[in-house]
KOLVO-228631 format. One line per 3 residues: number of its first residue (from 1); their letters; for each residue x, y, z of N, C-alpha, C. Coordinates in nm, 3 decimals. Atoms other than C-alpha are relative to their C-alpha. Example, Ala and Ser with C-alpha at 12.3 -4.5 7.8 and 13.67 -1.06 7.14 Angstrom:
1 = as = 0.089 -0.119 0.000 1.230 -0.450 0.780 0.090 0.120 0.000 | -0.082 -0.119 -0.006 1.367 -0.106 0.714 -0.077 0.109 0.073;
This chain:
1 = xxx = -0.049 0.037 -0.134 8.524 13.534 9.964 -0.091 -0.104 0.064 | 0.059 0.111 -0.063 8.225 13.376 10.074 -0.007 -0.135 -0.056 | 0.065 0.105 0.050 8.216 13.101 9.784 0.137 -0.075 0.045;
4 = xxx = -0.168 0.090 -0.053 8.636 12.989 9.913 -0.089 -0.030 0.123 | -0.002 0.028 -0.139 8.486 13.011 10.286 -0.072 -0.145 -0.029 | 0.096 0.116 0.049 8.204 12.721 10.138 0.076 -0.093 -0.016;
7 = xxx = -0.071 0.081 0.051 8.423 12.556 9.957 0.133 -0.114 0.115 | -0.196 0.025 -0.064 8.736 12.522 10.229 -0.113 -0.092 0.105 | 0.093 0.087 -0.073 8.437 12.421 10.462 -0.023 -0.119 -0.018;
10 = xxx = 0.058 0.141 0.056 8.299 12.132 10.260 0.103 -0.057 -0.007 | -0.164 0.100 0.015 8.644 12.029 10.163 0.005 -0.048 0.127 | -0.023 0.037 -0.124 8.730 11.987 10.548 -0.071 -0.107 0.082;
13 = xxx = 0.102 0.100 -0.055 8.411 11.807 10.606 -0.004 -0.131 -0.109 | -0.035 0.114 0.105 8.428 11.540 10.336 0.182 -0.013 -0.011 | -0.137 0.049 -0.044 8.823 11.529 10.403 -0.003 -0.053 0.085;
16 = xxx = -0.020 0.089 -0.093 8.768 11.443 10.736 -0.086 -0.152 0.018 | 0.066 0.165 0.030 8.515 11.164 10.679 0.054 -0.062 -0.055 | -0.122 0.077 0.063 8.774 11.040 10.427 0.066 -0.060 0.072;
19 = xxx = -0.189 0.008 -0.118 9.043 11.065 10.678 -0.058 -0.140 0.117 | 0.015 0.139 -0.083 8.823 10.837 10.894 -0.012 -0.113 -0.047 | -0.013 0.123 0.062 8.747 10.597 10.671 0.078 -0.063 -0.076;
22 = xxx = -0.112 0.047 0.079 9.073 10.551 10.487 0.077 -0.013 0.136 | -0.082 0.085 -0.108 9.260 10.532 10.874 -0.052 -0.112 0.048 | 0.080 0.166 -0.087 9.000 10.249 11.001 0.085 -0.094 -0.116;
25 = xxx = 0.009 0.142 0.068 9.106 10.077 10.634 0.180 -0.001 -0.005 | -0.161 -0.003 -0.056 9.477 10.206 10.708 0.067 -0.105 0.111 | -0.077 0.054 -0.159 9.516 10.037 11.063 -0.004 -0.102 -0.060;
28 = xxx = -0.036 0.125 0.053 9.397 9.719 10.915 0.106 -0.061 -0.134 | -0.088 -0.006 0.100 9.614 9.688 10.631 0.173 -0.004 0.074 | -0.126 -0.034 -0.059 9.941 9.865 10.835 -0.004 -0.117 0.091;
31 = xxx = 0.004 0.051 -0.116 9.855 9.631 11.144 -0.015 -0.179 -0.053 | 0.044 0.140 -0.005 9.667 9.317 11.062 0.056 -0.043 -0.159 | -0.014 0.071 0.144 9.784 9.290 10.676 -0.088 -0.042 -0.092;
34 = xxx = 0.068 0.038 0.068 9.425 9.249 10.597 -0.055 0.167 -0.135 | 0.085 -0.124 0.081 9.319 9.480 10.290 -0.122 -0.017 -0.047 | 0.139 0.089 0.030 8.956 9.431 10.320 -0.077 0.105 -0.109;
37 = xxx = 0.056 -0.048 0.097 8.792 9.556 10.022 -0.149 0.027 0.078 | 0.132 -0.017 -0.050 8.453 9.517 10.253 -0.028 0.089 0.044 | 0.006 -0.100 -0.103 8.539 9.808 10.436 -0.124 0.084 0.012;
40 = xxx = 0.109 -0.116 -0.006 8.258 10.047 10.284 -0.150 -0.084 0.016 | 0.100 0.026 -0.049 8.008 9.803 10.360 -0.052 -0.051 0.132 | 0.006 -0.021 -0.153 8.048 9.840 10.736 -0.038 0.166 0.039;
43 = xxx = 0.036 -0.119 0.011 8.039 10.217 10.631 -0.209 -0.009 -0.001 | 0.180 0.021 0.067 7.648 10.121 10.487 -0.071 -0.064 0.164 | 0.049 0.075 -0.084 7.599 9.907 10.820 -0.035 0.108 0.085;
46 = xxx = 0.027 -0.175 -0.057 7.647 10.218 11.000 -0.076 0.119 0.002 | 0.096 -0.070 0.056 7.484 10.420 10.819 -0.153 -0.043 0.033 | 0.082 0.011 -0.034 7.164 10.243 10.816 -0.025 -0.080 0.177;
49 = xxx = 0.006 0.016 -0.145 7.210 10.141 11.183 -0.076 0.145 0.032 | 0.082 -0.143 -0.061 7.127 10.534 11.259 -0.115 0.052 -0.070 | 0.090 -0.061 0.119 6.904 10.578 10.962 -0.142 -0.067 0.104;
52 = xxx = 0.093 0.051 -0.039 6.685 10.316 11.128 -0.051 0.034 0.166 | -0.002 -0.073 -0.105 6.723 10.443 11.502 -0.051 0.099 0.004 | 0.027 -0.181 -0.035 6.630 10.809 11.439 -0.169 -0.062 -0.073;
55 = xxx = 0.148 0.023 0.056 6.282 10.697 11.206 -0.062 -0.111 0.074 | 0.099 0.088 -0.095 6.176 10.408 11.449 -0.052 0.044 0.135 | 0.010 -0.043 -0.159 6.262 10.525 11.792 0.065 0.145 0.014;
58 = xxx = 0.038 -0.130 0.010 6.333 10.899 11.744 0.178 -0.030 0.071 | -0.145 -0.013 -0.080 6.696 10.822 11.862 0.081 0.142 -0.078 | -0.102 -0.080 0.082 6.967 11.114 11.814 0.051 -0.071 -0.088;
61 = xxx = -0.105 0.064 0.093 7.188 11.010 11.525 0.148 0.002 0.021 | -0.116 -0.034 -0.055 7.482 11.190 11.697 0.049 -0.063 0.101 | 0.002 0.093 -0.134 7.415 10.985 12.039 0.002 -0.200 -0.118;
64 = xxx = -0.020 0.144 0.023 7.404 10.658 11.810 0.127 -0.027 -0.053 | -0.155 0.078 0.011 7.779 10.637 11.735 0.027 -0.048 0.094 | -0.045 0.071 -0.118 7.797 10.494 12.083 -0.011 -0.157 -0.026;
67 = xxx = 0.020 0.184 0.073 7.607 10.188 11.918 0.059 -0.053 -0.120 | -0.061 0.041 0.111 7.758 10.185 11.553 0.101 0.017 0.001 | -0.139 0.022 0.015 8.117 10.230 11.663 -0.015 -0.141 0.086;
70 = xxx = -0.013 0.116 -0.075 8.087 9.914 11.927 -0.104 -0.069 -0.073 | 0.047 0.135 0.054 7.832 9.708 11.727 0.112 -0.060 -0.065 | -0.094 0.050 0.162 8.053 9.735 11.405 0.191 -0.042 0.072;
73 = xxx = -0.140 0.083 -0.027 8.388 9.682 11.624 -0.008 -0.116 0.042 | 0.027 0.124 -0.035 8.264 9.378 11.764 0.000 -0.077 -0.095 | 0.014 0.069 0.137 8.186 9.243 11.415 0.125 0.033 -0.031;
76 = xxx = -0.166 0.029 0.044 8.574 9.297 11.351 0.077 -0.086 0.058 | -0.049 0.089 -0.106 8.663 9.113 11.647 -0.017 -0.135 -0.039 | 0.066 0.149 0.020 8.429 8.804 11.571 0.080 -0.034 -0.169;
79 = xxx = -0.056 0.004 0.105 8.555 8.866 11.190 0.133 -0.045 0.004 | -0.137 0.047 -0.013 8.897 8.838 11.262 0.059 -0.126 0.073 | 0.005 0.118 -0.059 8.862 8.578 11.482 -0.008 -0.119 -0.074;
82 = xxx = 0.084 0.145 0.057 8.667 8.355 11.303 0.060 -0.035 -0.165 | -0.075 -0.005 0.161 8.805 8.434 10.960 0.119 0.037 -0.018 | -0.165 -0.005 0.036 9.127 8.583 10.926 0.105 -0.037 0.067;
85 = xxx = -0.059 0.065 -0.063 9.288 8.457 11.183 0.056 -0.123 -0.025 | -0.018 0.121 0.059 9.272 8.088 11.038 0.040 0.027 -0.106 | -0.054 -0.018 0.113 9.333 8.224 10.722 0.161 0.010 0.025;
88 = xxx = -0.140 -0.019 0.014 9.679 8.369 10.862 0.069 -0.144 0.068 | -0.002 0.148 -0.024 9.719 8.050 11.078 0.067 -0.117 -0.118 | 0.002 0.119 0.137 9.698 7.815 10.762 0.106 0.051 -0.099;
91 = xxx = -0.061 -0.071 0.129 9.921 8.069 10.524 0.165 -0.049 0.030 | -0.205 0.043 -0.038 10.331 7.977 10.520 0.063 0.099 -0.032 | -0.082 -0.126 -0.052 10.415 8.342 10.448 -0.093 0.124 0.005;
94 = xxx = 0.121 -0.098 0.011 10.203 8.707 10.486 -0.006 0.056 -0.152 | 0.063 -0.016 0.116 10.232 8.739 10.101 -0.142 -0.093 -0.055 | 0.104 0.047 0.053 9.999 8.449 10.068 -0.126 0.002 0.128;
97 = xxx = 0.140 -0.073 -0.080 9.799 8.566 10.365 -0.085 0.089 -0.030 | 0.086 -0.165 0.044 9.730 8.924 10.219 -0.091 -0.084 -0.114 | 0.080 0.017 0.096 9.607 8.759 9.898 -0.125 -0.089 0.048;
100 = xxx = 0.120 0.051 -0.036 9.383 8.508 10.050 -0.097 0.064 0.133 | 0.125 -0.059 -0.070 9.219 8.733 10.319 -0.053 0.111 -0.087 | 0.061 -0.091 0.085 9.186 9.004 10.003 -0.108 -0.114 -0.025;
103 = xxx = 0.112 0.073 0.114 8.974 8.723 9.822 -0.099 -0.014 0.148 | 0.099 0.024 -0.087 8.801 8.631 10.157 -0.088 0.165 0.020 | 0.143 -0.104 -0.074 8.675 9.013 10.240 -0.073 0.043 -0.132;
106 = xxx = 0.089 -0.029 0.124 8.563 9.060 9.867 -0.129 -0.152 0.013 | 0.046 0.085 -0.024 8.379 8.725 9.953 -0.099 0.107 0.122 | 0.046 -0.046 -0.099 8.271 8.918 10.262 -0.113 0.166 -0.046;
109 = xxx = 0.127 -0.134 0.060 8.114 9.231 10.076 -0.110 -0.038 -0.052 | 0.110 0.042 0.071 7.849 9.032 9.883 -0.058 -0.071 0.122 | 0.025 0.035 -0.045 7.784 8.885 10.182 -0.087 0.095 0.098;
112 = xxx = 0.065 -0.117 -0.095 7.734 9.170 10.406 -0.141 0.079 -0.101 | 0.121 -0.099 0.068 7.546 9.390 10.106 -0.088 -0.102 -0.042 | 0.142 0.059 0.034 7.286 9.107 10.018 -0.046 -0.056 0.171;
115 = xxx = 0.045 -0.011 -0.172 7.232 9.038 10.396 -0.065 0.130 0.007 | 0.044 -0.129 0.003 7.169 9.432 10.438 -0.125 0.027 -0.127 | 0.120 -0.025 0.157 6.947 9.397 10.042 -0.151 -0.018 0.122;
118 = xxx = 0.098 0.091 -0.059 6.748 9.153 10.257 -0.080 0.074 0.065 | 0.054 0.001 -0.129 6.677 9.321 10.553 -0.074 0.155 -0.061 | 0.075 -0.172 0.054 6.613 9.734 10.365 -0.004 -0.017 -0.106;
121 = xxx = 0.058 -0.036 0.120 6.555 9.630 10.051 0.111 0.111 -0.107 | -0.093 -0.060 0.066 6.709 9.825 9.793 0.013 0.169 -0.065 | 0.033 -0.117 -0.013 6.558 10.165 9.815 0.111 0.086 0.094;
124 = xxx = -0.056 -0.090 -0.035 6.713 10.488 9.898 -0.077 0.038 0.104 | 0.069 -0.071 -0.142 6.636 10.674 10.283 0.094 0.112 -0.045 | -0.058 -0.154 -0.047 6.711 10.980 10.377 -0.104 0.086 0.139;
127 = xxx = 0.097 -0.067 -0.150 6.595 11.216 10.702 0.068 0.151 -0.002 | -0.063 -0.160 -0.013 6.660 11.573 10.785 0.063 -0.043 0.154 | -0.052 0.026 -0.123 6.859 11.621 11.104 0.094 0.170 0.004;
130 = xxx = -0.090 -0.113 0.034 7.023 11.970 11.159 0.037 0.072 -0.111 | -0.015 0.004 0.187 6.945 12.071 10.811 -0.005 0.184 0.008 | 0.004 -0.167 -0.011 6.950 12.455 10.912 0.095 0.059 -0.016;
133 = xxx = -0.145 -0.074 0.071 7.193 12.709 10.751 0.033 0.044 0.123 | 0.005 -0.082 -0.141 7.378 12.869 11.026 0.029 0.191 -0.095 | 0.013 -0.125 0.017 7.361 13.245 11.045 0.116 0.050 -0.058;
136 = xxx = -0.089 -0.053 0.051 7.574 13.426 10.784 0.085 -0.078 -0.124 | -0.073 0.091 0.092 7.673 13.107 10.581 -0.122 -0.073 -0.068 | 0.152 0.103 0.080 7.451 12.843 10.357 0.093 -0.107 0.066;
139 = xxx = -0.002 0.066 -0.056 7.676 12.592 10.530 -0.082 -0.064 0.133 | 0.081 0.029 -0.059 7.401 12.345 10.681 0.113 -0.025 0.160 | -0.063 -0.029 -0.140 7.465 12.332 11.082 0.026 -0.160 0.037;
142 = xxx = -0.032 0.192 0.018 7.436 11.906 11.031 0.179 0.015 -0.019 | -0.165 0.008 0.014 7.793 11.959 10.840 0.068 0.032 0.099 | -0.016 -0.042 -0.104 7.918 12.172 11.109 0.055 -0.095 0.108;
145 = xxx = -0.009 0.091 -0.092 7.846 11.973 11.339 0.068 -0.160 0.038 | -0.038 0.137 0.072 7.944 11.596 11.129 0.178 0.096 0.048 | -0.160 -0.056 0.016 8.322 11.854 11.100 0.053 -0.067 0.170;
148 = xxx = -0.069 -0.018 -0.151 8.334 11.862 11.506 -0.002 -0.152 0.042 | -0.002 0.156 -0.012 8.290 11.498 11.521 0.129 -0.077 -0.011 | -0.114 0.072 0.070 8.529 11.383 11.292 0.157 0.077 0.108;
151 = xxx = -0.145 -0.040 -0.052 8.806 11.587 11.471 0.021 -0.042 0.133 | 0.030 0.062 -0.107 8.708 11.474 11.835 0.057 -0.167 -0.004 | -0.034 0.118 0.028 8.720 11.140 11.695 0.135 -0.010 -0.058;
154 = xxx = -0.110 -0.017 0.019 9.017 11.185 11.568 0.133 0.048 0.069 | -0.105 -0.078 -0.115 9.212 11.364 11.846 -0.051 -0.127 0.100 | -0.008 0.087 -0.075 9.094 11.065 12.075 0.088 -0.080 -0.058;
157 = xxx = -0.081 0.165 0.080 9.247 10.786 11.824 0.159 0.042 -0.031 | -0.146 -0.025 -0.020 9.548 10.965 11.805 0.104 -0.007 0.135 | -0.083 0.037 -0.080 9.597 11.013 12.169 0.016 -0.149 0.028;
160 = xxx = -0.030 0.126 -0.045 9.516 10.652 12.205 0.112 -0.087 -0.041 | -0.129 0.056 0.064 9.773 10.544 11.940 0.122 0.060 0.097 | -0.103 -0.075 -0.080 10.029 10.775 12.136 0.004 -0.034 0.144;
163 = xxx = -0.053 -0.025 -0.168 9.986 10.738 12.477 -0.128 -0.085 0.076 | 0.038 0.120 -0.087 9.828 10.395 12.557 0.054 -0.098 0.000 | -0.088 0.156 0.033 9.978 10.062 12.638 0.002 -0.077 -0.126;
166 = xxx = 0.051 0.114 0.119 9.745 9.894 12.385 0.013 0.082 -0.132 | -0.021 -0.097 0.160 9.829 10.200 12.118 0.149 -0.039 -0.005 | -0.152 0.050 -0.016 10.196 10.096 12.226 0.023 -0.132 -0.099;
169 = xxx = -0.003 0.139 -0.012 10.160 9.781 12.173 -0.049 -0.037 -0.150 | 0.028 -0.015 0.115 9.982 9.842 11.838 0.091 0.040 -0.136 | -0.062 -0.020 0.090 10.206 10.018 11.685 0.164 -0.066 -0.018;
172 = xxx = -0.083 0.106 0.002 10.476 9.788 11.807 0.006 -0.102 -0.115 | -0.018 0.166 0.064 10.339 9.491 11.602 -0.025 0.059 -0.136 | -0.061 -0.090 0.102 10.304 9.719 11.324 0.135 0.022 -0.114;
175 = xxx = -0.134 -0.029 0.008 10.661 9.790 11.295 0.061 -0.132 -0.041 | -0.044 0.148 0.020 10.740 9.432 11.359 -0.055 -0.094 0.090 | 0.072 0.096 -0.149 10.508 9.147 11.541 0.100 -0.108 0.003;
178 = xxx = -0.133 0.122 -0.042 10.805 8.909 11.527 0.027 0.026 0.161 | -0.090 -0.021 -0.097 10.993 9.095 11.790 -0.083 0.071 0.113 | 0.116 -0.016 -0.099 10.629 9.242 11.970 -0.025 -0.105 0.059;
181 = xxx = -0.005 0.126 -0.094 10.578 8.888 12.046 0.089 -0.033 0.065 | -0.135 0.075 -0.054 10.926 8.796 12.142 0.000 0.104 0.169 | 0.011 -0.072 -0.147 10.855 9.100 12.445 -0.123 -0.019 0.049;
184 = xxx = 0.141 0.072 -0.092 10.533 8.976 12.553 -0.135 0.070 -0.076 | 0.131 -0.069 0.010 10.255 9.169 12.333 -0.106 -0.149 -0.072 | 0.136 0.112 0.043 9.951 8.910 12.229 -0.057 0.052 -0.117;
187 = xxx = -0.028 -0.048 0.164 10.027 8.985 11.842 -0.183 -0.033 -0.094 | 0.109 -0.007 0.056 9.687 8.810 11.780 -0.131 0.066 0.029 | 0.077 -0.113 -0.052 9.510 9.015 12.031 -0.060 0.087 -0.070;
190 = xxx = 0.031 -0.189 0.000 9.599 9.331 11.934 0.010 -0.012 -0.174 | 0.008 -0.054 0.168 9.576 9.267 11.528 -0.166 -0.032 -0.020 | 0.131 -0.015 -0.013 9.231 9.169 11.648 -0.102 0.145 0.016;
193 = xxx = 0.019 -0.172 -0.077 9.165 9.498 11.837 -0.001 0.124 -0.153 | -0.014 -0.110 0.122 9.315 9.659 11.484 -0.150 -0.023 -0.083 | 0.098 0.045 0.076 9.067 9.494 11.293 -0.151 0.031 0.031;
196 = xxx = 0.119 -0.063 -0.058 8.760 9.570 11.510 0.047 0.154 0.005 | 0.031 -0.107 0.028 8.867 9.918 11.521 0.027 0.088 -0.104 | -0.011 -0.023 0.178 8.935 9.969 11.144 -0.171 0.057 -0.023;
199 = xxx = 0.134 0.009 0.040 8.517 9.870 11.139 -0.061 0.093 0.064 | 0.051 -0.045 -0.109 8.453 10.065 11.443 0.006 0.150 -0.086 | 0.026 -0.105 0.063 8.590 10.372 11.256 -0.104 0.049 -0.114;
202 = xxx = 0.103 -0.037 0.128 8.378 10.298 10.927 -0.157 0.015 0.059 | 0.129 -0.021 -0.115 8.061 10.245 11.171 -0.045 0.172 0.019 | 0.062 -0.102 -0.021 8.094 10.571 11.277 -0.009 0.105 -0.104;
205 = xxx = 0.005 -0.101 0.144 8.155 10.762 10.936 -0.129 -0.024 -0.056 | 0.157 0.028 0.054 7.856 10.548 10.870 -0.137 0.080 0.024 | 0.064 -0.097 -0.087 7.668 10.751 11.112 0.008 0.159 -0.032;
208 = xxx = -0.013 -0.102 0.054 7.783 11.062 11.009 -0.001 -0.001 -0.140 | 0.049 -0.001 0.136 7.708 11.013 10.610 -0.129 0.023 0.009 | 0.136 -0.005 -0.026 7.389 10.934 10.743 -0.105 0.162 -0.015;
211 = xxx = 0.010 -0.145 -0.039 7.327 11.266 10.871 0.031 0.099 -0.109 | -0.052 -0.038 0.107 7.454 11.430 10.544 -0.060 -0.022 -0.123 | -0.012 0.060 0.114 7.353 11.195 10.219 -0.103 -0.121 0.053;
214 = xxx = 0.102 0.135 0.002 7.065 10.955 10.134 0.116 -0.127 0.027 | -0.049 0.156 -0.009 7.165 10.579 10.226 -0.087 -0.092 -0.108 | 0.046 0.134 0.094 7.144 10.252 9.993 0.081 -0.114 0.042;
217 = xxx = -0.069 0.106 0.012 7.238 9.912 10.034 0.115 -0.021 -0.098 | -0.110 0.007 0.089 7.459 9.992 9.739 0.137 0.090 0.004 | -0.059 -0.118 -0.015 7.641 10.256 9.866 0.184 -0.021 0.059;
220 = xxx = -0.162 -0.006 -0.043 7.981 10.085 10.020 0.113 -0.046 -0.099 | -0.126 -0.001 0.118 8.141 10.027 9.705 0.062 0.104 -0.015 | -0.044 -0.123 0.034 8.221 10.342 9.617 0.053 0.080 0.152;
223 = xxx = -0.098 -0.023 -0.145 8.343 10.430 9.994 0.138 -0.060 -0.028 | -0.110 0.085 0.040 8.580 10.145 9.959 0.102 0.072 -0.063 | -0.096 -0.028 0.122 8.714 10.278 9.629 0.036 0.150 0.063;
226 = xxx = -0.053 -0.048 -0.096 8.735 10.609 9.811 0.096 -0.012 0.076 | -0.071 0.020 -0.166 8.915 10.480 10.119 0.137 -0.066 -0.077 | -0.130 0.064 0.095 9.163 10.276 9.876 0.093 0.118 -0.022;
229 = xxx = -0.066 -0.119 0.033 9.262 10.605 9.716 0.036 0.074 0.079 | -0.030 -0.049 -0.129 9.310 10.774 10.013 0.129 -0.026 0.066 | -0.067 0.095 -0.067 9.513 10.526 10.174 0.161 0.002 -0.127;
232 = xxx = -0.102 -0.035 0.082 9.730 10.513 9.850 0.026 0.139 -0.018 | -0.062 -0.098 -0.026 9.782 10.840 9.867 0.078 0.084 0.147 | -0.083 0.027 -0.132 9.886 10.873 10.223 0.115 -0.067 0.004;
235 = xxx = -0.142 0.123 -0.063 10.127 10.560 10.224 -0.087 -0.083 0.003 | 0.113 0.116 -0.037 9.979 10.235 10.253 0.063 -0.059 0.145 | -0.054 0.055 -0.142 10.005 10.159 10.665 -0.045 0.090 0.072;
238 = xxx = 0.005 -0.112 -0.081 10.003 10.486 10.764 -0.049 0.069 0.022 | 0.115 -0.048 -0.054 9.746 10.627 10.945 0.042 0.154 0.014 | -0.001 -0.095 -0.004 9.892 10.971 10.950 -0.021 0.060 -0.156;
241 = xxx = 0.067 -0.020 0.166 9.899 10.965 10.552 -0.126 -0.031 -0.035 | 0.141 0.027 -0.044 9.564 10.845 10.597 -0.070 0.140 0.012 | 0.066 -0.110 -0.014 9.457 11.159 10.754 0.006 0.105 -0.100;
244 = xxx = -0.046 -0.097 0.087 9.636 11.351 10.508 -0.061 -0.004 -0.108 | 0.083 0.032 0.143 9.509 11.228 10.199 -0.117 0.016 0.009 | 0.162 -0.026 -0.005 9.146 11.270 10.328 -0.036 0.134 0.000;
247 = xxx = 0.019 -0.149 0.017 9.182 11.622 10.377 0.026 0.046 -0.093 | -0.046 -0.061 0.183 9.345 11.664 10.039 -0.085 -0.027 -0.106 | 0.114 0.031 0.096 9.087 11.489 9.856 -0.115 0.033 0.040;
250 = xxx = 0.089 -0.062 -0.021 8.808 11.656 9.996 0.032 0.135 -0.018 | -0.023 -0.119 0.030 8.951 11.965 9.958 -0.010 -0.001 -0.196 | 0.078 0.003 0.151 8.952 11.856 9.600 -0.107 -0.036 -0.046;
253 = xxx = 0.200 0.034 -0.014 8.616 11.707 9.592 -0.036 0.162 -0.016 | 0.099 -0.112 -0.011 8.497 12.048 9.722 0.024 0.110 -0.120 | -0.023 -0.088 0.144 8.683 12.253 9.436 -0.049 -0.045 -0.107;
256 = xxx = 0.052 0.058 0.138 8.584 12.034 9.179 -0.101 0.012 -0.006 | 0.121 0.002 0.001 8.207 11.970 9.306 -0.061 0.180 -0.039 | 0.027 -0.112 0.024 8.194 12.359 9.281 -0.011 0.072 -0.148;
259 = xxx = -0.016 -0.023 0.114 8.293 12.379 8.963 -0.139 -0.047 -0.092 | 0.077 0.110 0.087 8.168 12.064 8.781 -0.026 -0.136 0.050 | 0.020 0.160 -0.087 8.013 11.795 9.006 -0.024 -0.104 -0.042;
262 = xxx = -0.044 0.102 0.078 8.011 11.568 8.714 0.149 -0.079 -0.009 | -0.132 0.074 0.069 8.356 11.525 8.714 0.070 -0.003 0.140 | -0.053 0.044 -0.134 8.436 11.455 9.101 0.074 -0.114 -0.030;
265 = xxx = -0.054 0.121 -0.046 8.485 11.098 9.067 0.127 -0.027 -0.109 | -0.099 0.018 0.134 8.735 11.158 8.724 0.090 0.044 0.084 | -0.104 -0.079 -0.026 8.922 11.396 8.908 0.074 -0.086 0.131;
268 = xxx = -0.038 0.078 -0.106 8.968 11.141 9.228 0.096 -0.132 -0.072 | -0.079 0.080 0.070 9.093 10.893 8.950 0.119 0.046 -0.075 | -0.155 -0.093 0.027 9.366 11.133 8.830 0.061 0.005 0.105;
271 = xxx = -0.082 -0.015 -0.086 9.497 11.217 9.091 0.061 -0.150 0.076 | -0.019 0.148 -0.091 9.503 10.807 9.227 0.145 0.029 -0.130 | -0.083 0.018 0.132 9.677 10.752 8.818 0.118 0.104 0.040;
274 = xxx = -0.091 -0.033 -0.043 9.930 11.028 8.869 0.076 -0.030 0.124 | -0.063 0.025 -0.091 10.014 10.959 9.207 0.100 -0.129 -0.018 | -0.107 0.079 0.017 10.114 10.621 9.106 0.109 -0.048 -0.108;
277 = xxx = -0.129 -0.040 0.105 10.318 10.741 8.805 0.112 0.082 0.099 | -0.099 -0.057 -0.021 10.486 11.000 9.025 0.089 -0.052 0.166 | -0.085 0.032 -0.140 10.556 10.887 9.394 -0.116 -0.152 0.037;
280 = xxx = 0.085 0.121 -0.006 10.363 10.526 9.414 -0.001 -0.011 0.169 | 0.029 0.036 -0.104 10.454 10.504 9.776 -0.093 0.107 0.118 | 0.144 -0.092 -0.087 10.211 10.760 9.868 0.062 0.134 0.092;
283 = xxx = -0.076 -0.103 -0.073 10.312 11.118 10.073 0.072 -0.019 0.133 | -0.087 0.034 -0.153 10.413 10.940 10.385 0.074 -0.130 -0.014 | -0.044 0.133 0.002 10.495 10.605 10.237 0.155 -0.011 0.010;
286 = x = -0.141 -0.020 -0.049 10.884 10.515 10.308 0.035 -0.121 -0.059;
């Protein structure tokens, strides 16, 4: 009984970090059309944003998602601005947009992770932070705590999608920015807005890995590939398959890691391979 309670735990907590970082790479994709392969190295930016905060200046790590969700959305803003924007600009339809802002954010990952080499080098950190079992479980009170995060954060971004102008207005151009523009929404605005808060989400997962798992400059590849799978298993767009798929693959993560934590990342590649033998458009895809 107690080794399911562990298990359903961890699953939940590595589902929902999924869930955030496959909806940040969801919105952009569903919204802006960009599928940025860079994604997990905004996860790493994040990450060592708090890594370096808590060992310099004794900052919480929990109080610094205030700074690594608004640094790293800002850097989506200026990103999208400065780069994909002209890219879509210059393109004559969004098939040859998607492909040339894919090649631009794989351009953009070597960029970001030898920038980041530069600055930490290529060594592994790590810190304690809430590393105490709580009473009655070996689940550390860090996880716990990383769980109540992710769902907070998650119950905000939902009501905001639901029941704000600019979540309106989002999922408007979504649907269709032809006919969002044709009623007055500012299509490049708000695929801006998507785009900064795609990063904004990986920022803060960044922050919460932190708290959890040594950091490396090498570490947002394998997010990425993560957040891909995810995303294809959800639906590709859809931020509610998004959520879904993160909880499902952490729930398998946590069964598998229990088992045989050698064979996590096989079993995340089966399940991608079947999925797109049996339903390719993912559990919510349409």
């Amino acid at each position: 009984m107690g080794a399911a309670r562990d298990i359903i735990i961890a699953g939940l907590l590595l589902g929902g970090i999924y869930a955030l970082i496959a909806a940040g790479l969801s919105l952009q994709y569903g919204v802006a059309r960009v599928l940025n392969v860079a994604h997990g190295e905004f996860i790493m930016i994040g990450a060592f944003i708090t890594w370096w905060l808590f060992t310099n200046v004794s900052f919480d790590p929990l109080i610094s998602i205030v700074i690594t969700g608004p640094v790293t959305f800002v850097l989506g803003i200026l990103l999208y601005r400065f780069v994909y924007r002209k890219i879509m600009v210059d393109s004559p339809t969004i098939e040859v947009f998607e492909g040339k802002s894919m090649l631009a954010a794989f351009g953009m990952l070597y960029v970001v992770q030898n920038i980041a080499r530069w600055i930490w080098g290529s060594n592994t950190y790590a810190y304690q932070y809430m590393a105490t079992s709580v009473t009655g479980a070996r689940i550390p009170l860090n996880r716990l705590v990383a769980l109540g995060v992710v769902v907070v954060v998650a119950a905000a971004f939902y009501v905001f999608l639901s029941h704000t102008r600019l979540g309106k207005a989002i999922r408007a151009s979504a649907l269709d920015p032809t006919t969002a523009g044709l009623v007055g929404v500012n299509v490049y605005r708000v695929l801006g807005i998507c785009f900064g808060l795609g990063l904004a989400m990986a920022g803060i997962a960044g922050s919460l890995l932190s708290i959890l798992y040594s950091v490396n400059t090498s570490m947002g590849l394998g997010y990425t590939v993560i957040a891909l799978i995810v995303v294809v298993l959800g639906g590709l767009g859809s931020i509610q398959g998004a959520f879904i798929g993160g909880i499902f693959l952490g729930l398998m993560s946590s069964l598998v890691s229990y088992f045989q934590p050698s064979m996590t990342m096989i079993a995340y590649y089966v399940v991608f391979i079947l999925l797109l033998l049996i339903r390719p458009k993912g559990i919510m895809g349409k």
